[in-house]
N, C-alpha and C positions, 0 to 999 in steps of 0.2 A: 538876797534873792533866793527864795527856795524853789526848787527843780524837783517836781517828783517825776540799783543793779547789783551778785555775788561776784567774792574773785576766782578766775578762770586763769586757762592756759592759752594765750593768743597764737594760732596758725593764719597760715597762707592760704585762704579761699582758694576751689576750685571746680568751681560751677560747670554744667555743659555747656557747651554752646550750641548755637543756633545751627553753625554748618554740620559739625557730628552729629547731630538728630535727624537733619534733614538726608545724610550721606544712609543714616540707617533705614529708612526711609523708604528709600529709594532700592535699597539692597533689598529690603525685606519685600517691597512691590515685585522686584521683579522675580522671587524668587515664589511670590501668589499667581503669577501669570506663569510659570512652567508648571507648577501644580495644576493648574486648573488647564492648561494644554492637554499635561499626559491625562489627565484624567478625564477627556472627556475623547483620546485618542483611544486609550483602553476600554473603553465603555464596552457595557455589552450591547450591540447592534438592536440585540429582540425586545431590551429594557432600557434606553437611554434614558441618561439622567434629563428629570425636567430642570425643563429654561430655569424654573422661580426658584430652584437651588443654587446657582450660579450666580442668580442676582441674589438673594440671599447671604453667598458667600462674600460678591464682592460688598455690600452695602454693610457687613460686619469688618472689612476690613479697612472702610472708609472710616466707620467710626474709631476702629483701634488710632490709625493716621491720626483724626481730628485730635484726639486725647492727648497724642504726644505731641504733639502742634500746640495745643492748649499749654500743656504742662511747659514746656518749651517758653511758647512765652512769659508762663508766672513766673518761672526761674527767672527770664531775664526783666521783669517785673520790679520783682524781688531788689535784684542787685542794683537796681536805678533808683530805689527808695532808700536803700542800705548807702549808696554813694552820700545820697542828698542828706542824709541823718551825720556822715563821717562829717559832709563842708560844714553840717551847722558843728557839728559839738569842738571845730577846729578852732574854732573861737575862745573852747574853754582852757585850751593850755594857757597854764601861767597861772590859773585861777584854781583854787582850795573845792576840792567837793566831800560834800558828806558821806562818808560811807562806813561800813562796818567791816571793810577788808585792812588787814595792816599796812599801817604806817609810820612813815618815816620819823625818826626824830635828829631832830638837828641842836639840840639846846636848847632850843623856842619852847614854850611850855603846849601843849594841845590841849582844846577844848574837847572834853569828853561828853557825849550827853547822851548819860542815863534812861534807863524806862525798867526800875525795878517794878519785883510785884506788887500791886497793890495791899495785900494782906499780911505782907513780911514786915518783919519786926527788926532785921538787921537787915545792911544790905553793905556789899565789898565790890571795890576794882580790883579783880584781877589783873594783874600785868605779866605778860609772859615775850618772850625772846624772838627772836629770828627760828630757833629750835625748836620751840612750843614750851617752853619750861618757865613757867612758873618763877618769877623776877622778885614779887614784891605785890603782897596785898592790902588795900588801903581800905578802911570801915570810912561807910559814905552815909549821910542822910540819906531816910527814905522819901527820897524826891527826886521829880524828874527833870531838877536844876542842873543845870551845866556844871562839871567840874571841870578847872583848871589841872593839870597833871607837870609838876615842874619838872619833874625827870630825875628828881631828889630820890634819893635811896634811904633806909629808915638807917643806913647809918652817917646820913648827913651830906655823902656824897653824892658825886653826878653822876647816871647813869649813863653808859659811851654813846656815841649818834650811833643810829643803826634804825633797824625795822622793829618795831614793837606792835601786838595786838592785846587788846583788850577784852573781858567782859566783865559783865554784873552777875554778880551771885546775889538771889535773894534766898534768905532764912526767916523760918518763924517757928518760935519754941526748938531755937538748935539745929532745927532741920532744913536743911539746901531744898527749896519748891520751887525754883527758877533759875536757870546760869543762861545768859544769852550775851551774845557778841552786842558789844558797847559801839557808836558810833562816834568816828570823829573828822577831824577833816585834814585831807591831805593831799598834795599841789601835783596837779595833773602836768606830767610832761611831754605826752602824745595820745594821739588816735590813732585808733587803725580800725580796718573795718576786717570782721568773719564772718564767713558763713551767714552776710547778709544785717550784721549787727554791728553795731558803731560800740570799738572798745576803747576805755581808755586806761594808760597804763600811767600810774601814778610815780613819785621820785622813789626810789627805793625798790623800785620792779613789781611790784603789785600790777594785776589786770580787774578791771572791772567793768561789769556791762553800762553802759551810756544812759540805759534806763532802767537802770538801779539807783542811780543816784539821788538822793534826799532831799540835798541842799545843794546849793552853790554858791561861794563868796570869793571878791577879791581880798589878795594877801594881805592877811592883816602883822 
């Protein structure tokens, strides 16, 4: 079942709320009524200000009010659609999602799949480390078939379980014309929600957004 997210840093949301807006609100009101007191107690007697600036002033500050009312609510909008996005995607732990962030390996082989360039003439998996360094290059058909990856080293042996990322390098006449992060799939073991975004964070510590994701399958 395919599902059409990058990897992130996951924090702790912290939206405003509804009472501090309204607390400021109310500060900021009443600190427009001793303005508009003194200044209409300092007025000059021979020149007083006209009424229609008063009402001017107040109906400009009704509108400022409205706005943060408004915004106020999209905030808490926001966090009620972010909730209802964390119940559904709660469903997805335990289950494999397609993504292009690193993943874990456990000795199980991972499906990789490819999208070299059309026009290249070679094409290579990179495989690089928990560190970024560069593991082990494998020359692939130029095709956007799935590779199996057994975690075989070119000298026969097993790579250790750990976190491993991917990508394709496409070449034509020698020369590198594409390197992009490969996709594969790897077993979500929580959600959480940020800043209004439903994340999931895969086995091996990877974060990724909930609608970035690809694909989705049960463990195979």
């Amino acid at each position: 079942m395919d599902i059409n997210a990058p990897a992130i840093t996951p924090s702790a949301p912290s939206p405003a709320t509804a009472p501090q807006a309204n607390s400021v609100l109310s500060s900021d009101f009443e600190t427009f009524l001793k303005m508009l007191t003194a200044q209409a107690r300092y007025q000059d007697p021979l020149e007083p200000i006209d009424s229609s600036e008063y009402a001017a002033q107040l109906a400009q500050f009704s509108m400022v009010e409205q706005q943060v009312m408004s915004n106020d609510l999209l905030a808490s909008l926001a966090a009620q659609l972010g909730s209802g996005n964390m119940a559904q995607t709660a469903s997805w732990i335990g289950m494999e999602a397609l993504t292009t962030a690193p993943t874990y390996f456990d000795g199980t082989p991972l499906r990789i799949t490819p999208n070299p360039a059309a026009i290249s003439d070679e094409v290579f998996l990179i495989v690089r480390d928990e560190t970024g360094q560069e593991v082990q290059r494998v020359p692939l058909p130029v095709s956007a078939e799935p590779f199996e990856w057994a975690g075989v080293a070119n000298d026969g042996g097993p790579f250790e379980n750990g976190v491993y990322s991917f990508d394709i390098e496409s070449r034509a006449n020698g020369e590198v014309i594409l390197s992009e992060p490969a996709a594969t799939y790897g077993r979500i073991t929580e959600t959480r929600l940020q800043d209004g975004e439903a994340i999931l964070i895969l086995e091996g510590g990877s974060a990724i957004l909930a609608a970035g994701v690809t694909g989705l399958r049960e463990p195979v």
